[in-house]
N, C-alpha and C positions, 0 to 999 in steps of 0.2 A: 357202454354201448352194447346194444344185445346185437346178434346174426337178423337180416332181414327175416321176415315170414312169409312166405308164399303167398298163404291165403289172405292176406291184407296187402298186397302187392294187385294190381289193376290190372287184369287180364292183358294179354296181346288180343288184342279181338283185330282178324283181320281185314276189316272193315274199317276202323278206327286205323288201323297203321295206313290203310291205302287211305284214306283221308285226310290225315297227317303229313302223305308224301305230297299229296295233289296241293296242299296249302301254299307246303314249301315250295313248286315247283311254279307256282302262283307269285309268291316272294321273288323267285328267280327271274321270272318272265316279266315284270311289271303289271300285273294285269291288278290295274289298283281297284276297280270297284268291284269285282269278284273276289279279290283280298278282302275289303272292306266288309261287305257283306256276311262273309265266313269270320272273321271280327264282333262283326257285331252281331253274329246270332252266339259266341258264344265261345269261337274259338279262342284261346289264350294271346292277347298281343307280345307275349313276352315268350312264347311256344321257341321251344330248341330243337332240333335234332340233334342223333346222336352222338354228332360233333362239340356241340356246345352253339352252333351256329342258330340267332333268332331270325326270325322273321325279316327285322328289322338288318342283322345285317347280312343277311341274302338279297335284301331290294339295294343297300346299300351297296353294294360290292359288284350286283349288277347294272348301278348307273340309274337306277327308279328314282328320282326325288318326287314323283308326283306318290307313289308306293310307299317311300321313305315318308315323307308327310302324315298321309293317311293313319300309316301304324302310330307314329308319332302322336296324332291326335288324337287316339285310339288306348292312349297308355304304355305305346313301348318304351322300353328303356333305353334313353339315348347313349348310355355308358353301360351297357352290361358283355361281359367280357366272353368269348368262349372259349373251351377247352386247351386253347395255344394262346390267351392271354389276349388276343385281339378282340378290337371295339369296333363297331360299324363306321365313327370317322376313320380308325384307321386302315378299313378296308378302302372305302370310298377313295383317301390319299394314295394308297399304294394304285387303285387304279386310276388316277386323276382325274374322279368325279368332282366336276368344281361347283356344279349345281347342287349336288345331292352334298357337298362338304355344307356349302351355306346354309340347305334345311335342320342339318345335325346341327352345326353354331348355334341358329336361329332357339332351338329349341333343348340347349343346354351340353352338348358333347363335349366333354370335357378332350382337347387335342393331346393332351398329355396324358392322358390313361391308357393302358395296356400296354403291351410289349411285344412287337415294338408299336414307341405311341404312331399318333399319325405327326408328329413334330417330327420323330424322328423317322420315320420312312421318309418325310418330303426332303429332308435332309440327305438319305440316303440318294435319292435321284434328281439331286441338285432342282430341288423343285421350291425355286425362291418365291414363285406367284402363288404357290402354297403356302408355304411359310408365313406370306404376308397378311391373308386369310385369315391367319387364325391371330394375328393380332401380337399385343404383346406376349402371348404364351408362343407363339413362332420365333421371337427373339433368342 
């Protein structure tokens, strides 16, 4: 494995970083077809910040299922995990998003992935109408 290289490394242009914030804050807010749009001219459905945190689970975590959807149909990754091992169902659980849990189901979220899963947080807050949810992986 060689040392990164600068000059093949993608500028900071600060234009781009203040672009990138305004997505997320986009993510955070639910504001689904100004999401959408920034999507589909081009921006990445699967875009992180420097936490590890996507798109997908900033809309999730903020309670968006209509946001959640969009990225969803869009290509995000219903299991991709961030930097603390968490998945956007298991954001959604810890906040007892039950609508925006059903869009993750619907469209493959694995309950048992990351750490902690969303099994095991609904577990953590005696959250059995959670657990029920996700079926026999809630058992």
């Amino acid at each position: 494995m060689s040392a990164p290289n600068p000059e093949s490394e993608p500028a900071h242009d600060p234009e781009v970083l203040q672009l990138a914030a305004k997505v997320f804050d986009l993510a955070r807010h639910g504001d689904t077809d100004t999401l959408a749009a920034y999507v589909d001219a081009g921006v990445p459905a699967n875009l992180t910040n420097d936490k590890g945190d996507s798109l997908l689970m900033l809309a999730a975590y903020h309670g968006h299922a209509a946001a959640v959807s969009a990225l969803l149909e869009r290509g995000a990754d219903p299991n991709r995990v961030n930097e603390r091992g968490q998945t956007p169902i298991a954001g959604a659980a810890f906040k007892g998003e039950e609508e925006v849990l059903r869009v993750l189901l619907a469209a493959g979220a694995d309950p048992r992935a990351g750490s902690p899963s969303a099994v095991d947080t609904a577990r953590m807050f005696g959250r059995e109408d959670l657990l029920a949810l996700f079926g026999p992986a809630g058992s």
